[in-house]
C-alpha positions in Angstrom: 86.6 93.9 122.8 90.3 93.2 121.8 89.3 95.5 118.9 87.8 98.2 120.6 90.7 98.2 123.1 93.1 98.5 119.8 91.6 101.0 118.1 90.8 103.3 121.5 94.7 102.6 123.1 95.7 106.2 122.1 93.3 107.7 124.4 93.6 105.4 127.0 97.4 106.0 127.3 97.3 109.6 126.6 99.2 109.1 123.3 99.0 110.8 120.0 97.1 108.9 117.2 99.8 109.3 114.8 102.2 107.2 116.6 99.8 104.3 116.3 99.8 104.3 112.5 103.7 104.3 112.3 105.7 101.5 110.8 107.4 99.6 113.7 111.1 100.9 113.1 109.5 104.4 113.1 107.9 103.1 116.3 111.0 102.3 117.9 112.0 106.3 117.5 108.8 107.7 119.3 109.9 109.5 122.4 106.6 108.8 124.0 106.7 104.6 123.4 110.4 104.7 124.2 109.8 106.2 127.6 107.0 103.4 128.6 109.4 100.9 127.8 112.1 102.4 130.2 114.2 104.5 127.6 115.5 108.0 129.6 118.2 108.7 126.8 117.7 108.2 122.6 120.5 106.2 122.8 118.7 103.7 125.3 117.6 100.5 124.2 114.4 99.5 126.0 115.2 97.7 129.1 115.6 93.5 129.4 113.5 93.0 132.4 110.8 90.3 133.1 108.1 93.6 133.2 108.3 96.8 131.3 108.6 99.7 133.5 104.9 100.9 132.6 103.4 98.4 134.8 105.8 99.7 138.3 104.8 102.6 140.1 106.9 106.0 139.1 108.3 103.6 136.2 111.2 102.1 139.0 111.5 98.7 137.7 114.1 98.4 140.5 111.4 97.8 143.3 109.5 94.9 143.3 107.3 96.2 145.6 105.9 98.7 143.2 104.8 96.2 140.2 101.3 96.9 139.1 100.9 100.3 141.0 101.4 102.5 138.3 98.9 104.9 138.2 98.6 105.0 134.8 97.5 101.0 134.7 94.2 102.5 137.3 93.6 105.1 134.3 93.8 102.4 132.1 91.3 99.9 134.2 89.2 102.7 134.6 89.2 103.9 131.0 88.5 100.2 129.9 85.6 99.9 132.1 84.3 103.2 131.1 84.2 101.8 127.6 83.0 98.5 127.9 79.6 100.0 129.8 78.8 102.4 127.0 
């Protein structure tokens, strides 16, 4: 399952393939993974926070009241239970 969740991640997060196969400094570039982990700027370091911005709704990491409504994380449930049934 762990496997299949690997190897199908790209499409659940609506990411390019490519950026899956890149070495993890070249990872640390990519716009795309730099924005789920809270980066607005390329000078941004990904944010220091007990959860990554991915998992609140609208990415606000400053309202604890949003963790785990992320839309994105329902595409991702749905998604996972698309795949497990086939």
């Amino acid at each position: 399952m762990l496997l299949r969740l690997r190897n199908e991640s790209p499409t659940i997060l609506s990411l390019p393939q490519e950026i899956f196969k890149l070495l993890s400094e070249e990872k640390k570039k990519s716009p795309e993974l730099r924005k789920l982990l809270g980066c607005k700027k390329a000078s941004d370091l990904p944010k220091k926070i007990r959860f990554p911005p991915i998992l609140y709704a609208n990415f606000d990491d400053t309202k604890l009241d949003g963790l785990f409504l992320n839309s994105l994380l329902f595409m991702v449930c749905l998604k996972l239970y698309l795949l497990w049934i086939q």
